[in-house]
LOLO-824543 format. One record per atom (N, C-alpha, C): x, y, z. Coordinates in steps of 0.1 Angstrom, whole numbers, plus 2048, in hexadecimal, padded with zeros to 3 digits. Atoms other than C-alpha are relative to their C-alpha. Example, Ala and Ser with C-alpha at 12.3 -4.5 7.8 and 13.67 -1.06 7.14 Angstrom:
8097F4800 87B7D384E 80980C800 7F77F5800 8897F5847 7F880B808 
***
This chain:
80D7FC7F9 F06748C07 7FC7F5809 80480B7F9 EF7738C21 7F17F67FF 80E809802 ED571DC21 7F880A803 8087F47FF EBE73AC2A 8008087F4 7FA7F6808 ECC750C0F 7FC7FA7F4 80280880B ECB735BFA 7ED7FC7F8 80F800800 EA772EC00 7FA80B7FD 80A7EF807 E96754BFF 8078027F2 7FE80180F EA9756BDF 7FB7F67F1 80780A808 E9C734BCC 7EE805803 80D7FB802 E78742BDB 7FE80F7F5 7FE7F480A E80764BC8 7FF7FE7F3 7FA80680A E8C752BAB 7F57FE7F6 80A80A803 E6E736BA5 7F480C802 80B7FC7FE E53752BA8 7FE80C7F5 8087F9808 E41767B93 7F480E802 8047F4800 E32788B8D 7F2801802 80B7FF800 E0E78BB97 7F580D803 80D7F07FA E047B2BA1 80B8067FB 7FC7F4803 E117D1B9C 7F980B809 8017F57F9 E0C7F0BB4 808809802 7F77F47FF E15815BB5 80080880A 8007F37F2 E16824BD7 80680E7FD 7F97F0809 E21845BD4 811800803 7F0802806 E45844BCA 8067F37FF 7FC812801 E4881CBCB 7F97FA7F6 80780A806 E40803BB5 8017F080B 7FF8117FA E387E0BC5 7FE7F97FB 804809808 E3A7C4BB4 7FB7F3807 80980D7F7 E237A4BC3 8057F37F6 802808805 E2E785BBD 7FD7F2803 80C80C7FA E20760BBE 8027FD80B 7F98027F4 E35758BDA 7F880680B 8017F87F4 E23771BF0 80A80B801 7F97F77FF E3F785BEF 7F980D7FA 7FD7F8803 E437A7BE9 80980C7FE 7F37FC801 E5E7C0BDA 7F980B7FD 8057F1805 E5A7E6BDF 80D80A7FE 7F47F7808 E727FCBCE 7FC80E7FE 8077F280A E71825BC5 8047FC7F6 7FC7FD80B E6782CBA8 80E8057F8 7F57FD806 E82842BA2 80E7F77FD 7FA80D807 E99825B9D 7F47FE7EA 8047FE80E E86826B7C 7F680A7F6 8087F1806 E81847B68 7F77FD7F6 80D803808 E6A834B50 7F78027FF 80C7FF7F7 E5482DB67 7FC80A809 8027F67FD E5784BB7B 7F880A7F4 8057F980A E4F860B5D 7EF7FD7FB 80C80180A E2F852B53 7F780680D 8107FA7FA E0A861B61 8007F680B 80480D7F5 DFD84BB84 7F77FA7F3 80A80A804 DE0843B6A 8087F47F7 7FE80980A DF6837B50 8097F4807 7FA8117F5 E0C81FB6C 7F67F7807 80B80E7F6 DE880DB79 7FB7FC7EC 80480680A DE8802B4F 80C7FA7FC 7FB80B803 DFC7E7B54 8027F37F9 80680F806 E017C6B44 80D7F4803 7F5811800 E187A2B52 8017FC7F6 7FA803807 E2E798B3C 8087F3802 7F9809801 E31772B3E 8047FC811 7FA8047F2 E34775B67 80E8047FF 7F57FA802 E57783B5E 80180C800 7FE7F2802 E527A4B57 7F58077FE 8087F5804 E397C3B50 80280B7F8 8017F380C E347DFB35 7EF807805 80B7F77FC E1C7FFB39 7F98017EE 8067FB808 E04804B1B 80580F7F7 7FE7F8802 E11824B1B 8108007FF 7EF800801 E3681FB19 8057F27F7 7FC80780F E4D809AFD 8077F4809 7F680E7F6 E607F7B1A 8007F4809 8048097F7 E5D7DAB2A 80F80080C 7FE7FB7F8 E697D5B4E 8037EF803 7F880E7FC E7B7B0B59 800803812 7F97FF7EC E7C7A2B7F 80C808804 7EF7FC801 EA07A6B79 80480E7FF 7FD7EC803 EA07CDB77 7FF80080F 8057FE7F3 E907C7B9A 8087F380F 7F58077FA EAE7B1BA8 7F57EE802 80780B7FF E94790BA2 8027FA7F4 7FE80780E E98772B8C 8117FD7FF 
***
């Protein structure tokens, strides 16, 4: 990799979970960095599956990860190519 690569990756890395948003078919995940990572849902039938109400009953998990109130599963950066 090269020093660029290297860099936006260590900022990826070193940062943490701080939002959660569901545009319609994406999830975005906010994190401290400023960054932001939007993915479809459909990458995860979980979360696809559940009600919009029951995807804004969120809860961070340690700045690593999130789980729905409504669902058994928890959800890691690392599902989301982060960390």
């Amino acid at each position: 990799m090269n020093g660029q690569t290297d860099y936006i990756r260590s900022l990826i890395m070193k940062n943490r979970l701080v939002n959660l948003r569901f545009p319609k078919g994406y999830i975005e995940l906010y994190l401290e960095n400023n960054m932001i990572v939007k993915v479809p849902v459909g990458l995860f039938p979980d979360i696809k599956k559940l009600p919009a109400k029951d995807r804004d009953d969120w809860q961070i998990l340690d700045g690593v990860g999130f789980t729905f109130k409504k669902s058994d599963e928890g959800f890691h950066l690392r599902q989301f190519g982060l960390q």
